[in-house]
N, C-alpha and C positions, 0 to 999 in steps of 0.2 A: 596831524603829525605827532609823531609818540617819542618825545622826550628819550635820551639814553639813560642809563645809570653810569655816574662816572666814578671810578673808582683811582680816586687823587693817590698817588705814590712820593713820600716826601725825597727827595731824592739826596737832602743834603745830610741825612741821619748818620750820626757815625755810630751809632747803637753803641754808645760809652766806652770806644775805640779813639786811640788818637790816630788823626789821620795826615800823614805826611802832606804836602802839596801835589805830591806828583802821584799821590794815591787816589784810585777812585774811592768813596764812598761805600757804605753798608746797602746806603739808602739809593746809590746811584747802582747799585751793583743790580737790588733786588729791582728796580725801573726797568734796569737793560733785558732783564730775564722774564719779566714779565709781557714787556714789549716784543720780545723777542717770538712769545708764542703768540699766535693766534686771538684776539680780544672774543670776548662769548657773546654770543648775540644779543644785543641788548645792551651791550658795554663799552664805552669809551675808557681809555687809561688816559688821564692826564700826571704830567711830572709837576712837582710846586715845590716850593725853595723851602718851606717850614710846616710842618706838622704841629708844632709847639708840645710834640712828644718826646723831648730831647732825654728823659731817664729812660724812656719804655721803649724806644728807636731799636732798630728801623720800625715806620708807620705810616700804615695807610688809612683813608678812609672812603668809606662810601656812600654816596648822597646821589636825589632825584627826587624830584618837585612833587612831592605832595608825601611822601615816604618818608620815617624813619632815617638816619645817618646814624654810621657805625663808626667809632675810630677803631682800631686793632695796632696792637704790637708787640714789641720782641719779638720782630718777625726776620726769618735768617732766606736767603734767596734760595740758597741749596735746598734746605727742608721747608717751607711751605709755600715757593710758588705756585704750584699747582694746586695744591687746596685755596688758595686764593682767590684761582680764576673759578675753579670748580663752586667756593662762595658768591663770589659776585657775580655768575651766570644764576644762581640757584635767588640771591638778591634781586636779580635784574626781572624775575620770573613775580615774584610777589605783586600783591596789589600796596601794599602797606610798608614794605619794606621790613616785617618782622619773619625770619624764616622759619618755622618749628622747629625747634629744640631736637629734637631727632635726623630732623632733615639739613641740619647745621652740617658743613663740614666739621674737622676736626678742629682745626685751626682757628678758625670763629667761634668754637665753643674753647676754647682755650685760651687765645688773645685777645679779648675784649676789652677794650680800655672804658671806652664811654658808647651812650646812643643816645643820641641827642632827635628828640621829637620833632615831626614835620612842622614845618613855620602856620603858624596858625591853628597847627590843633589842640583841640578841645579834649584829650585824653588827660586823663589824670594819674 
């Protein structure tokens, strides 16, 4: 059985907005719209309550056992949902989780916060 790639969505992000109570979120907004399309094969969306991306909000990230993890952010629901998914289907394809640089969407060669290496590997 083959592991998915889950691409965590912080949902409480106010991407450096104040947010009323009775307001949804930046971070809840981009979840709903994400959710909303179709997941890419290979892909679970999971929602989480913190990113700890709180200047660089809304953010996601994306991790799978034995691969590379991505954080991304400054991300707005309107303009890169779908380079998102269109990422993290093109992510969920890798053996390593590193995608080439050319084959990057736009939006992952533009919002990359951090990548944090597979647990256990020996890359330097």
């Amino acid at each position: 059985m083959t592991t998915k790639a889950t691409l965590y969505v912080c949902t409480t992000c106010r991407a450096g907005q104040e947010a009323l109570e009775d307001e949804k979120r930046p971070g809840e907004i981009l979840y709903e719209r994400l959710t909303a399309a179709e997941a890419p094969e290979g892909v679970e969306i999971k929602g989480v309550k913190c990113l700890s991306a709180c200047s660089s909000g809304s953010a996601v990230a994306l991790a799978q056992p034995g691969k590379w993890t991505y954080v991304y952010g400054r991300l707005n629901a309107d303009e890169h949902a779908a380079d998102i998914l269109e990422g993290a289907a093109a992510y969920a394809a890798t053996e390593d989780g590193i995608i080439p640089w050319r084959e990057r969407s736009t939006t992952f060669k533009k919002h990359t916060l951090s990548r944090i290496p597979a647990f256990g590997a020996d890359d330097e």
